[in-house]
C-alpha positions in Angstrom: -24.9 -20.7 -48.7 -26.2 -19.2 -45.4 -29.6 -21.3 -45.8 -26.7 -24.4 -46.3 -24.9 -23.8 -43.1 -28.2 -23.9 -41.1 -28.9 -27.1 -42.1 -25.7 -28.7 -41.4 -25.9 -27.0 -38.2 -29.8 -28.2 -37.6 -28.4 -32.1 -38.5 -25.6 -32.0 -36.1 -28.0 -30.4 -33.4 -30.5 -33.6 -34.5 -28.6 -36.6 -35.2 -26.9 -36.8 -31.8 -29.9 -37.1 -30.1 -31.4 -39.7 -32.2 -27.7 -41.6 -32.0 -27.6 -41.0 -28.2 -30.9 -42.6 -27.9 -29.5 -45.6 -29.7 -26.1 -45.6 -27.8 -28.2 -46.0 -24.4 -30.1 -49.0 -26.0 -26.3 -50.6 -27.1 -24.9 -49.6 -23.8 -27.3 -50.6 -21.8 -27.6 -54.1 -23.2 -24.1 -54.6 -23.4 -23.7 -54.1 -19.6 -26.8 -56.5 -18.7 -24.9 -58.8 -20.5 -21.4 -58.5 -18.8 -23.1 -58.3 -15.8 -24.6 -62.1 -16.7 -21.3 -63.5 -17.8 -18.7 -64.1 -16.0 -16.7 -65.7 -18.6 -13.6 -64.4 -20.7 -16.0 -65.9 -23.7 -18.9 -64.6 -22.3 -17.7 -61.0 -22.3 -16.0 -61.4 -25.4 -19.4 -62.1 -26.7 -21.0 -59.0 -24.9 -18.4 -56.8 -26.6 -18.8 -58.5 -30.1 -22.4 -57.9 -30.1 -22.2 -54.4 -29.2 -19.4 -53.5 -31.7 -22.4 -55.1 -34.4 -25.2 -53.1 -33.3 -22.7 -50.0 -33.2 -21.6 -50.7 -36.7 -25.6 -51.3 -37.5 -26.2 -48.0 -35.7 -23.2 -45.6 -37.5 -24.2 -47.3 -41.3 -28.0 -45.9 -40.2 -27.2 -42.3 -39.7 -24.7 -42.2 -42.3 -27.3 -43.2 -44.9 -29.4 -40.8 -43.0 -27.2 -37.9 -43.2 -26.5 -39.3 -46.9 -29.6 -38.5 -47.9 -30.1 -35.1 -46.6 -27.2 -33.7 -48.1 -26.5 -32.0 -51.3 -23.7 -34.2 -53.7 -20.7 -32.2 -52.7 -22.3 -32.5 -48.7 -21.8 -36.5 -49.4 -18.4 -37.1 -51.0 -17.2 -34.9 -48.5 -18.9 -36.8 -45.6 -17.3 -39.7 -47.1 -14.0 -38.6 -47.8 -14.2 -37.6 -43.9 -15.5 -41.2 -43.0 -12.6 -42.6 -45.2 -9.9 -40.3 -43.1 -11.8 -41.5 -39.7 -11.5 -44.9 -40.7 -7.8 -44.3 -41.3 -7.3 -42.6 -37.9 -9.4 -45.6 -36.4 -7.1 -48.2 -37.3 -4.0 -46.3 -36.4 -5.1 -46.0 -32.8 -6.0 -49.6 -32.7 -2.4 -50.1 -33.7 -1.0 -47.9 -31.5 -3.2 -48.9 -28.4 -1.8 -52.9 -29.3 1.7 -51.7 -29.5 1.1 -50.3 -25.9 -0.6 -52.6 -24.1 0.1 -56.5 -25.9 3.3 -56.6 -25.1 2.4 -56.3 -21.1 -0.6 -58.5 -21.6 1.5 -61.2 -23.4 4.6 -61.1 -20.3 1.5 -61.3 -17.8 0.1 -64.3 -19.4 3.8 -65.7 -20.0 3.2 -66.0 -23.6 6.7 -64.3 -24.8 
């Protein structure tokens, strides 16, 4: 168990870094391109793109992580995916309930 518990702890040590190193990259070209549009759609775009390569990015270590662990290491990682997921959406929901209504009296869409 101990030999267990040093791994997980030598994967969460690892695939941060390698993730961070992918987030700069996402980041990065996310602000060169809001920095180059000006647009509503333009930005829009910018964020769309990045959300892609972020999904791209999270499916890469997951499989990665996937395949390191043991088969009780993965449905647990993805029973805690499938809560995360769950939590996700609520705050989506909850950030919406917050702010649309004040967007939509701003734009006089009510």
């Amino acid at each position: 168990m101990r030999h267990v518990t040093l791994f997980a702890l030598a994967l969460l040590l690892v695939l941060p870094v390698q993730a961070k190193e992918a987030g700069n990259t996402i980041d990065l070209t996310m602000e060169s391109c809001l920095n180059s549009n000006d647009s509503t759609a333009g930005m829009l775009e910018c964020f769309s793109r990045a959300e892609k390569d972020w999904d791209t990015e999270l499916n890469r270590v997951y499989k990665a992580l996937q395949g390191k662990l043991k088969p009780a290491g993965q449905d647990a990682l993805k029973q805690a995916q499938k809560a995360w997921i769950v939590q996700r959406d609520r705050e989506f929901e909850l950030i919406n309930a917050l702010h649309a209504p004040n967007w939509m009296a701003r734009c006089g869409l009510r």
